[in-house]
Residue, then its C-alpha position, 0 to 999 in steps of 0.5 A: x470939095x475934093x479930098x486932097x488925096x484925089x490926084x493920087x488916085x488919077x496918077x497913072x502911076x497909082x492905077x491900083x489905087x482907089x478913092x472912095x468916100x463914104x460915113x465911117x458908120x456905113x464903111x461898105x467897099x465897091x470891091x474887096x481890098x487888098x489894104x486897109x490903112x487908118x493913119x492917126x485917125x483911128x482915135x477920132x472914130x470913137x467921138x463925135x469929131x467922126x462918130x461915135x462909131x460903132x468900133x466893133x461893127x466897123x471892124x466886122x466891116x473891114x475885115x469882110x472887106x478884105x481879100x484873102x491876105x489882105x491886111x488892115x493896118x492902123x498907126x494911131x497915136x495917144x495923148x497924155x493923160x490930161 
């Protein structure tokens, strides 16, 4: 099944962009980036729902990954306590 993203990635008008897919646990990229975005989903790389994954071996990964300059932006969320 296609990732519902993907049509962006053929929009002549997002030729910059890419859509590569791949276990959170092996994050390696083709090419080095100018951005990394994890949006409300940072919280689910620590359980089983996408990992657990090893946090600080994915953050070595994705800072390795970017391009002098680069930026790695997370916007998450926290549920209440219980």
């Amino acid at each position: 099944r296609e990732p519902a993203v993907a049509p962006i990635t053929r929009d002549p008008n997002y030729a910059n962009t890419m859509l590569y897919v791949r276990n959170i646990s092996d994050f390696a990229v083709p090419e080095r980036l100018d951005l990394i975005f994890n949006g409300q989903n940072y919280h689910h790389m620590k359980s089983s729902y996408l990992g657990p994954v090893d946090m600080a071996a994915f953050h070595r990964a994705a800072f390795a990954a970017l391009k002098p300059g680069g930026a790695y932006i997370v916007i998450d969320f926290a549920g209440a306590p219980g």
